[in-house]
C-alpha positions in Angstrom: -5.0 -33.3 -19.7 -5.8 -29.7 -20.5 -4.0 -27.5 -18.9 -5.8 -24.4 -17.4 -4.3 -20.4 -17.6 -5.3 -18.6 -14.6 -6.1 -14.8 -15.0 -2.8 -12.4 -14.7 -2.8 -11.0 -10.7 -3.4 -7.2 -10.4 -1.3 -4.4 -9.9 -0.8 -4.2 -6.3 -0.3 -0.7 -4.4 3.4 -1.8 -3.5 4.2 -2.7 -7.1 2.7 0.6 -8.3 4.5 2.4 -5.4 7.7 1.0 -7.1 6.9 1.7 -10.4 6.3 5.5 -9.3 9.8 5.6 -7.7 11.4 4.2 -10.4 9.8 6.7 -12.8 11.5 9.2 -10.4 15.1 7.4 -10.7 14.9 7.4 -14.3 13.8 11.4 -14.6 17.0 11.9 -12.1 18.5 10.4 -14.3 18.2 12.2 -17.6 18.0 15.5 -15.3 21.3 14.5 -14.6 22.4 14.1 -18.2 21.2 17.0 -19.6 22.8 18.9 -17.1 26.5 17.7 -17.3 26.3 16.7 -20.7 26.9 13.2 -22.2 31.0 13.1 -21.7 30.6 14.0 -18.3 27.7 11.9 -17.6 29.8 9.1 -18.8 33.0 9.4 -17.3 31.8 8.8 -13.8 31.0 5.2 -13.9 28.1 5.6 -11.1 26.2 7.0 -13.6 27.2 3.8 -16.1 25.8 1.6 -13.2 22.8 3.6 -12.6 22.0 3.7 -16.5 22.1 -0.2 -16.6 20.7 -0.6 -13.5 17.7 1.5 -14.6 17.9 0.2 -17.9 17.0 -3.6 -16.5 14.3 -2.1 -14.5 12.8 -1.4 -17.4 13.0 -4.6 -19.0 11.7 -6.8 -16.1 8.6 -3.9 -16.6 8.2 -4.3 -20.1 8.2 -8.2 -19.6 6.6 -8.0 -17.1 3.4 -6.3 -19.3 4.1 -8.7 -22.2 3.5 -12.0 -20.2 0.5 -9.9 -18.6 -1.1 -9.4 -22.0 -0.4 -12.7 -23.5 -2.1 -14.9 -20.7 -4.7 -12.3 -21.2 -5.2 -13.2 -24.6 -5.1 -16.5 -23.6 -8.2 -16.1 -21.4 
């Protein structure tokens, strides 16, 4: 039985759309830090939440673009 590794879908327009607005969560972000400065930043815990919250977004992006490039290597 061999077992057969179908090529990685592409980027669609929503997941590129999300990837844009994410970009711009993560630049409020920091925008936000900078400005208040780190104790201030961190003692509202929104800003905790939105941290990990963008922080796992990140992730799932990052392994999302090493399972794309290892069943491309596969191919």
């Amino acid at each position: 039985m061999s077992s057969k590794v179908c090529p990685p879908p592409k980027k669609g327009l929503t997941e590129l759309r999300t990837q844009y607005h994410l970009t711009g969560l993560i630049w409020s972000e920091i925008k936000q830090l900078w400005d208040v400065g780190l104790r201030e930043y961190v003692n509202d815990m929104w800003n905790v939440i939105d941290f990990v919250t963008n922080s796992l977004y990140v992730a799932t992006i990052a392994l999302r673009l090493v399972a794309y490039y290892k069943v491309k290597l596969k191919l």
